[in-house]
C-alpha positions in Angstrom: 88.4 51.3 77.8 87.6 54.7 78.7 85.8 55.3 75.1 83.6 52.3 76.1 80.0 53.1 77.4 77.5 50.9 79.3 74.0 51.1 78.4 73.1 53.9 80.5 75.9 56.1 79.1 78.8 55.7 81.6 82.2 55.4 80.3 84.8 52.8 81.9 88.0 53.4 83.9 91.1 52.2 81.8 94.2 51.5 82.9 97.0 49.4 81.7 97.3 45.4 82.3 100.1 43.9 81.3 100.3 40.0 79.7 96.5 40.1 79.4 94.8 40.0 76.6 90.9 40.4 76.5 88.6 38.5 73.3 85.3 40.5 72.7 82.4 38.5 70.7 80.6 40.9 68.6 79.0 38.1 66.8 75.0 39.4 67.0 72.9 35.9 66.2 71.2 36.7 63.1 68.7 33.2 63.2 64.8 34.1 63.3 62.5 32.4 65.7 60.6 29.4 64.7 56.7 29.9 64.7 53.6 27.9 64.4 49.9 28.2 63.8 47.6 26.2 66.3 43.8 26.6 66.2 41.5 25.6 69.7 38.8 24.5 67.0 39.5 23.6 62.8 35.9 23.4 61.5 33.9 26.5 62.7 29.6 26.4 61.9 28.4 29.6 60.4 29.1 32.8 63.0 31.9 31.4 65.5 35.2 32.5 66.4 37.8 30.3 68.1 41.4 31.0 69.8 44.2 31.0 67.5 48.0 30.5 69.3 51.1 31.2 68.0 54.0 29.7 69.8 57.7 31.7 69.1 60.7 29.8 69.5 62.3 32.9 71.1 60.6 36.0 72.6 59.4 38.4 69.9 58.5 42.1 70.4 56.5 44.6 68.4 54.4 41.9 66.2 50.9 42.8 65.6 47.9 41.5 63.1 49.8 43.9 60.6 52.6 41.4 60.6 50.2 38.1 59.5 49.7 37.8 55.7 46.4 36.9 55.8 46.1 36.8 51.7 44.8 32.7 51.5 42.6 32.9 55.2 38.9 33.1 55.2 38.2 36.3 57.7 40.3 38.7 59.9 42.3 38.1 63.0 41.8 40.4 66.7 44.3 42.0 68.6 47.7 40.1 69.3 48.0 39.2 73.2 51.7 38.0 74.3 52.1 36.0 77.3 54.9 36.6 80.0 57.5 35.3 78.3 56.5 37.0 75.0 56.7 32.9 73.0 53.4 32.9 72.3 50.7 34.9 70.4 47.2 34.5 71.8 45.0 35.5 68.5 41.5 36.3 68.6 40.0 35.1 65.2 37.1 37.6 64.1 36.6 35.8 60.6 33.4 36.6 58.8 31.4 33.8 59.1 31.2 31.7 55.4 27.7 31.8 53.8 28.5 31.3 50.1 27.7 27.7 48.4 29.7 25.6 46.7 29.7 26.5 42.6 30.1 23.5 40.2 32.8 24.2 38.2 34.1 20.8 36.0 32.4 17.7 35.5 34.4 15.1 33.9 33.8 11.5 33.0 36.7 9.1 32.4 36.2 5.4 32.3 34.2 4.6 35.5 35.1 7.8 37.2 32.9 10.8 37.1 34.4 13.6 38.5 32.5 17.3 39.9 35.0 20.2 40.5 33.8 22.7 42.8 35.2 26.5 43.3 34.4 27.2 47.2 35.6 30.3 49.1 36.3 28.9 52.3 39.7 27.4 52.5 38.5 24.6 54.5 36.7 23.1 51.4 34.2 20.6 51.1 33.0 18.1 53.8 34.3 14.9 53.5 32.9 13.7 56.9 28.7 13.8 55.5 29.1 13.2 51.5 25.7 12.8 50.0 24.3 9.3 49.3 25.0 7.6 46.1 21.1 7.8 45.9 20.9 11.1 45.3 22.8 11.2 41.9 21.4 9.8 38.6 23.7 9.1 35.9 22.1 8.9 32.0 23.6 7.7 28.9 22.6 8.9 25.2 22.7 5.4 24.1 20.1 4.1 27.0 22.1 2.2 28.7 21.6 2.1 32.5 24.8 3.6 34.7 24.4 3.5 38.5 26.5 5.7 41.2 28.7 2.6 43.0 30.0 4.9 45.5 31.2 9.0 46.8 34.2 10.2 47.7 35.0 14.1 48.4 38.2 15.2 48.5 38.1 18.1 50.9 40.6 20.4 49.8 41.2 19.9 46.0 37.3 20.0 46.5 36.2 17.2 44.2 33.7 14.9 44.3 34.1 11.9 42.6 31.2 9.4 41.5 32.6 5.2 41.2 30.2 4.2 38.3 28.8 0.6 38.2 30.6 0.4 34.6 32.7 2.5 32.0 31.7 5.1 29.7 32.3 4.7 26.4 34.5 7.6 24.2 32.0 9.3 22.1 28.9 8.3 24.9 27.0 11.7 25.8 26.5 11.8 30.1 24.5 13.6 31.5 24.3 14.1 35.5 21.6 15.1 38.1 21.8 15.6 42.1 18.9 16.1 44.2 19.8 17.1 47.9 18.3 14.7 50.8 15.1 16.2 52.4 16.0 14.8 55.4 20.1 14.5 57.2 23.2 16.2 57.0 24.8 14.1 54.5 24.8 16.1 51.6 26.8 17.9 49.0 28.4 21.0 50.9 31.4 23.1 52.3 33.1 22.8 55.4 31.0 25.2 56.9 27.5 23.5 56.0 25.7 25.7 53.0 24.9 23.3 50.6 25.8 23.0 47.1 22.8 23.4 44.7 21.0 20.3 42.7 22.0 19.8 39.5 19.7 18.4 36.6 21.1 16.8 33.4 24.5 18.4 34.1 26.0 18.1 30.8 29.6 16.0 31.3 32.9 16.0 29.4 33.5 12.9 28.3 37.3 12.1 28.7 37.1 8.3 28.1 39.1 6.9 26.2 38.6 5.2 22.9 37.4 1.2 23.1 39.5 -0.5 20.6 39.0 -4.1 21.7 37.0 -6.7 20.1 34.9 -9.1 21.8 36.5 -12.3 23.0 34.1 -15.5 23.1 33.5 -16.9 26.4 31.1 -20.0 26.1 29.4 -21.7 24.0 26.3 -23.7 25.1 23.4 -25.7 23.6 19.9 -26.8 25.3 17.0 -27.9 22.8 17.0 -25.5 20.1 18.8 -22.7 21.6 22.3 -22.3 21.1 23.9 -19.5 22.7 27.1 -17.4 22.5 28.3 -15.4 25.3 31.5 -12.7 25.2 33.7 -10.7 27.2 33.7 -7.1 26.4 35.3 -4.2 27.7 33.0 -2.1 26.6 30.0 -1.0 29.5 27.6 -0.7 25.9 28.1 -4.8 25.4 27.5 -5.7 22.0 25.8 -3.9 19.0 22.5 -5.5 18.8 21.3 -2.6 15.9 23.9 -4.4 13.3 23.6 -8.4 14.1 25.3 -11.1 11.6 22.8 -12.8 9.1 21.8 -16.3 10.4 23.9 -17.7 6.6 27.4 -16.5 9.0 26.8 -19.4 10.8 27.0 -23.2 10.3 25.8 -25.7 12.7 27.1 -29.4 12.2 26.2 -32.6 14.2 28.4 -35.5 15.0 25.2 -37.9 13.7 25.5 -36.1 10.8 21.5 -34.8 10.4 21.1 -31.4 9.3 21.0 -28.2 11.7 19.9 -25.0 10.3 20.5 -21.3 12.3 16.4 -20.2 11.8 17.4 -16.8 13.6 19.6 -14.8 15.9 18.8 -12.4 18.6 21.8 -10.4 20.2 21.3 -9.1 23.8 23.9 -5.8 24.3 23.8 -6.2 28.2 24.2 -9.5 28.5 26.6 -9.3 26.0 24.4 -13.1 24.2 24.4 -13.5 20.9 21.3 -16.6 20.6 21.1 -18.9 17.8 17.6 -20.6 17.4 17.8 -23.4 15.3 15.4 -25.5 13.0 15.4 -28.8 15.6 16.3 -29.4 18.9 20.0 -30.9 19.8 19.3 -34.4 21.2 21.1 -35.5 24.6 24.5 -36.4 24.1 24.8 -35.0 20.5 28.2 -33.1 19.7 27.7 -30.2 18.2 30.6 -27.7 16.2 29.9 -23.8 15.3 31.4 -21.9 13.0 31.0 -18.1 12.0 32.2 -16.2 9.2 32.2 -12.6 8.8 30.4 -11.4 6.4 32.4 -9.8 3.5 30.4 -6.7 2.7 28.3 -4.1 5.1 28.2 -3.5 8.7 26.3 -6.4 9.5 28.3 -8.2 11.8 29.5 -9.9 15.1 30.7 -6.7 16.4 30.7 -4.5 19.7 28.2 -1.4 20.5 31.6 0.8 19.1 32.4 -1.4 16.0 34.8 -3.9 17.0 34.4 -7.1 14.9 34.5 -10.4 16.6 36.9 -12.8 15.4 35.9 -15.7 13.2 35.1 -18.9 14.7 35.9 -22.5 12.7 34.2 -26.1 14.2 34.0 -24.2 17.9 33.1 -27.1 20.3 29.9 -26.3 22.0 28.8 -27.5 25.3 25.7 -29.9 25.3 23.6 -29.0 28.0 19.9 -30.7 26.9 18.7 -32.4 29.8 17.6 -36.3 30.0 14.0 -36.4 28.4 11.4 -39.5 29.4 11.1 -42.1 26.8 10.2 -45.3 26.6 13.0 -46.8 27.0 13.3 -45.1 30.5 11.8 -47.0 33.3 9.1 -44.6 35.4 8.3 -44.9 39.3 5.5 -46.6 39.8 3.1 -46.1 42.9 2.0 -48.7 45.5 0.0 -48.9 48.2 -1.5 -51.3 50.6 -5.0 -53.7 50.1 -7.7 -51.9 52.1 -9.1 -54.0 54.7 -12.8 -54.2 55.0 -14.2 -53.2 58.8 -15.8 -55.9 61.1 -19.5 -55.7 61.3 -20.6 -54.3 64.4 -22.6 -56.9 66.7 -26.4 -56.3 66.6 -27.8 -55.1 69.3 -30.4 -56.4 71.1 
């Protein structure tokens, strides 16, 4: 052992042992220690620093800010102070404060979802705890019909806002979006940090909807005097295409008393998603009545939906009867009473 030195440079006696045999472990451990990041506060206002400690798994020598890849933070880090047992990393953070807006990068519309992309700087993102109202956007269609925000929800760090419409856009329907920032409040449209994002006015949007291929479906038929009217399900947010209605001969009306009912004219309502048959007489109480539509043959003139969709023939549809009972008559009517009036005493003359 005499070529054998201790750290200080002395070299060891030797001599020989007999029977004994000596094991040295030269095996030098070779795992890194174990680190993590944990911040004294997460969401810092405009111009504060807060602590930042690093706790080691083992004790670690020679690290300084040099040795944090800063490359996706927002701002610098201080000076690196160990404690005793060298485990943990106290870090002063010295990040610039973040003054730049969110930037609108995307908006996208895709069946009732209408979705703004923001690029922000700060990789905190947006803030998801004071979204703006649903008040403060306004939704337009090119084909007039009225679209409402439902609800907002912002998705902090993919930094997204998305807008829960009140019904779907159509494929093909132009969108156009506006925000207006709250005068008064916090909840608005805005980074982590609090600059707010700018208002928008008719923000053009990319329509990503997909095509309506579904025809309308009838729901009810009803009947009250001389109004008979046809109601349908329809997919479509647009309703039904009141620019192109059937010609009043598509429809035959036919009594079970067997008198004549004509179809005079026909008003469809798209919203409401009516189509209303006025006819020549009223439908008595108690009188069936049977519809039947056919498509017309020729031209775009037809029981159809705001994107085309033709609505399906209908043969003898039953239709419900809902004429109330009218006074006749035959009909027996309250009649009103009352009492005989009874004539006052004379008062005794006085004397």
């Amino acid at each position: 052992m005499s070529r054998l030195t201790d750290s200080s440079g002395n070299k060891g006696n030797s001599r020989a042992v007999s029977g004994i045999r000596y094991d040295i472990n030269t095996t030098v451990s070779r795992t890194r220690p174990g680190a993590s990041i944990a911040l004294a506060d997460t969401s810092l206002p405009v111009g504060e620093s807060t602590p930042v400690t690093i706790p080691f798994s083992a004790r670690v020598t020679g690290l300084d800010a040099s040795d944090v890849n800063l490359t996706h933070a927002n701002g610098a880090l201080g000076p690196l102070t160990a404690n005793a047992e060298g485990k943990n990393q106290v870090v002063a953070n010295n990040s610039a404060a973040d003054t730049t807006a969110p930037v609108l990068s995307t908006a996208t519309v895709s069946g009732r979802d209408l979705v703004l992309s923001y690029t922000e700087a700060s990789g905190l993102g947006l803030d998801a705890t004071h979204p703006a109202p649903a008040t403060a956007f306004a939704v337009s269609s090119s084909r007039g019909v009225a679209i409402a925000v439902e609800s907002v929800t912002v998705n902090a760090t993919a930094k997204t806002v998305t807008l829960r419409l009140t019904h779907p856009v159509d494929s093909g329907e132009a969108v156009t979006l506006s925000y207006t920032k709250p005068a008064a409040g916090n909840n608005a449209l805005q980074d982590a940090a609090g600059n707010d994002a700018a208002n928008l006015t008719n923000q053009a949007v990319t329509n990503n909807s997909a095509a309506d291929t579904t025809a309308p479906v009838l729901g009810t038929a009803t009947v009250s005097g001389r109004d008979l009217v046809l109601s349908y399900t329809e997919a479509s947010g647009l309703g039904l295409d009141a620019a192109h209605p059937a010609p009043v001969a598509a429809f035959a009306v036919s009594s079970s008393r067997g008198v004549a009912i004509a179809v005079e004219s026909l008003t469809v309502n798209a919203t409401a998603k009516t189509v209303t048959l006025r006819l020549t007489r009223s439908v008595d109480r108690g009188e069936a009545v049977n519809l039947s539509y056919t498509k017309p043959m020729i031209g775009n003139n037809v029981l159809q939906d705001a994107v085309g969709n033709d609505a399906s023939n209908l043969t003898n549809q039953a239709v419900t009867n809902n004429k109330r009972t009218a006074w006749t008559q035959a009909t027996p009517r309250p009649l009103w009473s009352a009492a005989p009036l009874a004539r006052p005493s004379p008062s005794p003359t006085p004397w």
